[in-house]
SELUMDREN-193175 format. One record per residue: residue number from 1; x, y, z of N, C-alpha, C in turn. Coordinates in nm, 2 decimals, m for minus. Atoms other than C-alpha are relative to their C-alpha. Example, Ala and Ser with C-alpha at 12.3 -4.5 7.8 and 13.67 -1.06 7.14 Angstrom:
// residues 2
<pt 1,<0.09,m0.12,0.00>,<1.23,m0.45,0.78>,<0.09,0.12,0.00>>
<pt 2,<m0.09,m0.11,0.00>,<1.37,m0.11,0.71>,<m0.08,0.11,0.08>>
This chain:
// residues 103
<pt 1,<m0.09,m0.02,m0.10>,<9.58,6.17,7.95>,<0.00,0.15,0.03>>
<pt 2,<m0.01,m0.14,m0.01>,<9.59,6.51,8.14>,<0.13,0.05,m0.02>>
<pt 3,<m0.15,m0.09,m0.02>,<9.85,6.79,8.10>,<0.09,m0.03,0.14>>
<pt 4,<m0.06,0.05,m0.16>,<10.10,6.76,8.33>,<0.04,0.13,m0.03>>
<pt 5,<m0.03,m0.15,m0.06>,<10.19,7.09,8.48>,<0.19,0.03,0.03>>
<pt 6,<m0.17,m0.03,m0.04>,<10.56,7.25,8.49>,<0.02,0.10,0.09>>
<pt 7,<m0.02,m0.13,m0.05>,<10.58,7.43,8.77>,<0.17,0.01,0.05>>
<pt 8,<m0.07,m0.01,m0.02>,<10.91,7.58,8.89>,<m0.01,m0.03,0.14>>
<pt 9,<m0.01,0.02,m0.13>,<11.03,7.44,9.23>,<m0.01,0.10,0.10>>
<pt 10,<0.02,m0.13,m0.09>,<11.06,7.74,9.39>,<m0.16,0.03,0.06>>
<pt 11,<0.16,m0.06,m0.02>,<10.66,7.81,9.40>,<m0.04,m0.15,0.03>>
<pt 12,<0.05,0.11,m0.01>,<10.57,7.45,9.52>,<m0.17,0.03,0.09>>
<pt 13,<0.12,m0.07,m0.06>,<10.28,7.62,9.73>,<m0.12,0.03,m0.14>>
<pt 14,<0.02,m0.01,0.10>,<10.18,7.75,9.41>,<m0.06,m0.12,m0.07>>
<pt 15,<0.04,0.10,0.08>,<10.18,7.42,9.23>,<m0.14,m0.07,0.11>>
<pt 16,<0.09,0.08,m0.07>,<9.94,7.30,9.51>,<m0.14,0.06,m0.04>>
<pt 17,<0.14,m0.11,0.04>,<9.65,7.56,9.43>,<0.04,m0.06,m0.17>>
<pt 18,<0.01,0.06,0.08>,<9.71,7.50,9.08>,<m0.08,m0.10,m0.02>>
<pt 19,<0.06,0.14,0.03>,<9.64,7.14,9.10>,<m0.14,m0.03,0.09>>
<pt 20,<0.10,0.00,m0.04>,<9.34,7.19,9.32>,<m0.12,0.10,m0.08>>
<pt 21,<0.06,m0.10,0.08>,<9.21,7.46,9.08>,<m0.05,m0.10,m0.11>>
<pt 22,<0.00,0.09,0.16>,<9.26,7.22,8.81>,<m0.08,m0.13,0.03>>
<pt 23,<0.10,0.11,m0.02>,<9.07,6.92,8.97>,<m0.14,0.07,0.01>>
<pt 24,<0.12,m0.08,0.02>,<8.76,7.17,8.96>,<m0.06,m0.03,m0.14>>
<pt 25,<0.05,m0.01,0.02>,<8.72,7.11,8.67>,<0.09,0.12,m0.21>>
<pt 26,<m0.04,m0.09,0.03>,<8.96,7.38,8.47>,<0.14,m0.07,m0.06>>
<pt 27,<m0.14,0.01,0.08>,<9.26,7.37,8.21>,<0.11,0.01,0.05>>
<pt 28,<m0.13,m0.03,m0.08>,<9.63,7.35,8.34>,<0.00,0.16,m0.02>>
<pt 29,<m0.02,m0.12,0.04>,<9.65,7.69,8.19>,<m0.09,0.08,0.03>>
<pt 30,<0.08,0.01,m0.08>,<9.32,7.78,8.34>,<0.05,0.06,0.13>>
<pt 31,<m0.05,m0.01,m0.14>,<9.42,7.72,8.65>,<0.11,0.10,0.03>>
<pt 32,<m0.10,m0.05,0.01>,<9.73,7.86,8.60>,<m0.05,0.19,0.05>>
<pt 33,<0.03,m0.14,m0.01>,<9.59,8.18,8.50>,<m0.10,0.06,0.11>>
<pt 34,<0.11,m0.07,m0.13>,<9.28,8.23,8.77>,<0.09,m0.01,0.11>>
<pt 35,<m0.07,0.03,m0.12>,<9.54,8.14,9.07>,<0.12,0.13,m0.01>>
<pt 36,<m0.04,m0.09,0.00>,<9.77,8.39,8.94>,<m0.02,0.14,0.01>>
<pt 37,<0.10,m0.14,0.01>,<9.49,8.66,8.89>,<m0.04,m0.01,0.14>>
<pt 38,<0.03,m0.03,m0.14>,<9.40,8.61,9.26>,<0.08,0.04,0.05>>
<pt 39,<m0.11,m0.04,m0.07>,<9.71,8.63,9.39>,<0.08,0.16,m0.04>>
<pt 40,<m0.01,m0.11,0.02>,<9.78,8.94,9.21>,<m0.06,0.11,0.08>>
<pt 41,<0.10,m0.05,m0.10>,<9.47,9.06,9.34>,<0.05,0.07,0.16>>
<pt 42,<m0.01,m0.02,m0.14>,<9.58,9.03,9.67>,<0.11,0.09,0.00>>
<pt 43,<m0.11,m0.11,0.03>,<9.92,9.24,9.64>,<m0.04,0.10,m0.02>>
<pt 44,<0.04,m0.13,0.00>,<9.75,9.50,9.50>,<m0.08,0.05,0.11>>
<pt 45,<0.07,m0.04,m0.11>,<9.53,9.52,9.80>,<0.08,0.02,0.11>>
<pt 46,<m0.15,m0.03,m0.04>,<9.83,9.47,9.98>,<0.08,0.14,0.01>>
<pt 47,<m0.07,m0.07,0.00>,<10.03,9.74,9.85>,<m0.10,0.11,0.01>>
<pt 48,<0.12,m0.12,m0.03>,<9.64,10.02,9.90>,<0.04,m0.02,0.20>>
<pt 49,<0.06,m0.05,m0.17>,<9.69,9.91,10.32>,<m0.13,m0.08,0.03>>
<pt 50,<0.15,0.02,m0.05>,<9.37,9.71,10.26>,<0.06,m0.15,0.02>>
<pt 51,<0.05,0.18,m0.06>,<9.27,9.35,10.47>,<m0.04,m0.10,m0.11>>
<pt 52,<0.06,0.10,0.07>,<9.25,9.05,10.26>,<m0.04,m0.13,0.08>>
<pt 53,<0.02,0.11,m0.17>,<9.02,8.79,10.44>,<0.00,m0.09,m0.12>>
<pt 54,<m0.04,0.14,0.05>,<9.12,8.45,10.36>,<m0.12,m0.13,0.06>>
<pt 55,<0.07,0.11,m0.07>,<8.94,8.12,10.48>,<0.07,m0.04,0.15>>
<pt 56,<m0.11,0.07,m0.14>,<9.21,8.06,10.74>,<0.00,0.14,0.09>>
<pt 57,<m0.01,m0.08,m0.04>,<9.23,8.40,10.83>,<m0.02,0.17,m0.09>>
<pt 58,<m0.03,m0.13,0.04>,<9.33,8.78,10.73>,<0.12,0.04,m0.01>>
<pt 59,<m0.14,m0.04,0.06>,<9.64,8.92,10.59>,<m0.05,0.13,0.03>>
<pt 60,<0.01,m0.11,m0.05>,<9.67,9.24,10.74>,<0.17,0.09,m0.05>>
<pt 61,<m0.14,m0.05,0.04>,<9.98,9.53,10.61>,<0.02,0.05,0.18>>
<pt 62,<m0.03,m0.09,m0.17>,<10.15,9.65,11.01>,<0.12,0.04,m0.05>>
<pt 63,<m0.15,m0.08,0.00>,<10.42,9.89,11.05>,<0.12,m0.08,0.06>>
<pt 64,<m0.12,0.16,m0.06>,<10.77,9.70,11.10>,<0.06,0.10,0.11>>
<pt 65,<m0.04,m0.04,m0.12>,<11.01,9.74,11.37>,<0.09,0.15,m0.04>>
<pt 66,<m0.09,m0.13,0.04>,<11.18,10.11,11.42>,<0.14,m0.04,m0.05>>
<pt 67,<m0.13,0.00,0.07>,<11.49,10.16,11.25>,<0.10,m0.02,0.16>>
<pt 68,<m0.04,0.05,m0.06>,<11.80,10.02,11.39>,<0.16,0.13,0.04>>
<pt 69,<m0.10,m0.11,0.01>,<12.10,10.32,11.50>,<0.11,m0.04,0.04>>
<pt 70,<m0.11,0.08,0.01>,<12.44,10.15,11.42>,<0.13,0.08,0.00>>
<pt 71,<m0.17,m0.09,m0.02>,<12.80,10.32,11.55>,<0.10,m0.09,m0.11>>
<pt 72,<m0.08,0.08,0.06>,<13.02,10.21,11.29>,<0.09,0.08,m0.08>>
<pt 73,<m0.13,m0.07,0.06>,<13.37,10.36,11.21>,<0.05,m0.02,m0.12>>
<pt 74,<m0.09,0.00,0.05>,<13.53,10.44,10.95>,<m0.07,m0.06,m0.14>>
<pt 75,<0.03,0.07,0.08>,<13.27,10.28,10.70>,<m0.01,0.03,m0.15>>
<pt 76,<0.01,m0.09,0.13>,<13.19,10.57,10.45>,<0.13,0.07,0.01>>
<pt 77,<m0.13,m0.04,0.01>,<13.50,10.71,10.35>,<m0.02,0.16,m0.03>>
<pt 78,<0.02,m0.18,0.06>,<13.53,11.12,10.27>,<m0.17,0.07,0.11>>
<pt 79,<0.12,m0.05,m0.09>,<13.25,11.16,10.58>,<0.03,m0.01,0.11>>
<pt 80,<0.01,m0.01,m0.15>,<13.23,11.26,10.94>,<m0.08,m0.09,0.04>>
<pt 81,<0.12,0.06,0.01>,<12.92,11.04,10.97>,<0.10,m0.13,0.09>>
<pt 82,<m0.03,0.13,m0.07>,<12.98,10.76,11.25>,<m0.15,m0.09,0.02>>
<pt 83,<0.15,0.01,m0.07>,<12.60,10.72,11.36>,<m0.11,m0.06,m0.13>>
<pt 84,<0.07,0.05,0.13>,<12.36,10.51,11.07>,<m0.13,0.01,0.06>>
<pt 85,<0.17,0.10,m0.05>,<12.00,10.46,11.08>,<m0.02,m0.08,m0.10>>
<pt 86,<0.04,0.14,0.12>,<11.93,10.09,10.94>,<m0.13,0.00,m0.02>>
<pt 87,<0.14,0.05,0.04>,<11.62,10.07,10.77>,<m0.04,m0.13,m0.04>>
<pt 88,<0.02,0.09,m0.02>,<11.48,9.71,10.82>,<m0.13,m0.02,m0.17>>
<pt 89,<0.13,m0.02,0.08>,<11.12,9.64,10.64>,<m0.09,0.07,0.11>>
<pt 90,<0.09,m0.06,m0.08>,<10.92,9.93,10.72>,<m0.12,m0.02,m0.01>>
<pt 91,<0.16,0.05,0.00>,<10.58,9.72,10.66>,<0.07,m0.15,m0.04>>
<pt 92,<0.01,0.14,m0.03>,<10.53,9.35,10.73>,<m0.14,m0.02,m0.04>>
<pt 93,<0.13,0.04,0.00>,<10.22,9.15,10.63>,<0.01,m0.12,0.05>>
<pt 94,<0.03,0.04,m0.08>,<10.08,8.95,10.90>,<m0.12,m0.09,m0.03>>
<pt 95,<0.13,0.07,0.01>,<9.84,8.65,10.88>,<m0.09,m0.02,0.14>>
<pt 96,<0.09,0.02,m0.08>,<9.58,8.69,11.16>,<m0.13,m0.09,0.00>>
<pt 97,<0.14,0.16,m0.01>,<9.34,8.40,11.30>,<m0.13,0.12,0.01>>
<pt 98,<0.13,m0.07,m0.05>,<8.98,8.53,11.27>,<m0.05,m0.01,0.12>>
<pt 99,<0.05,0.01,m0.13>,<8.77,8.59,11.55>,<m0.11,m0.11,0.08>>
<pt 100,<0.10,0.09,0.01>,<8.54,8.34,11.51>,<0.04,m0.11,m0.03>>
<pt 101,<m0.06,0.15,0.03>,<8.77,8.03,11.44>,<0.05,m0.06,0.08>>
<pt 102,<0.01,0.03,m0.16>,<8.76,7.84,11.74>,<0.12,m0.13,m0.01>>
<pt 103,<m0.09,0.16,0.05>,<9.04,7.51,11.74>,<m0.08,m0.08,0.13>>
């Protein structure tokens, strides 16, 4: 009988690679571990600015939207300060279709 796999609900995406890593061929823990070492992978490429090409596409880092300048009284106490700048996410990662993948 095979292992049966515990993944936490949260990563159900996760559990799907897993279990297709693991019909290759590969140990639940296996799997476990090469799917985690990619995905790592990618983050750290991620967090250099560099393009990860995928099969479906490209994961690209873009600059997010400008900061947001919020009038709001009275919020900080012991300050003249009315005027904020809200910083949002100042980088977004974007899944782009390749150029060559036609529907």
């Amino acid at each position: 009988m095979p292992a049966r796999l515990r993944v936490d609900s949260r990563y159900k995406g996760k559990a799907i690679l897993y279990r297709a890593v693991q019909e290759l061929g590969l140990t639940p823990r296996q799997s476990i571990s090469a799917v985690d070492t990619v995905i790592a992978q990618w983050r750290e490429a991620l967090k250099r600015h560099e393009d990860v090409v995928l099969p479906v596409g490209v994961l690209k880092v873009r600059k997010g939207p400008a900061p947001n300048r919020v009038f709001r009284r009275g919020r900080l106490k012991n300050t003249k300060r009315s005027l904020f700048d809200i910083f949002r996410q100042p980088y977004t990662v974007r899944l782009l279709e390749p150029k060559g993948l036609e529907n």
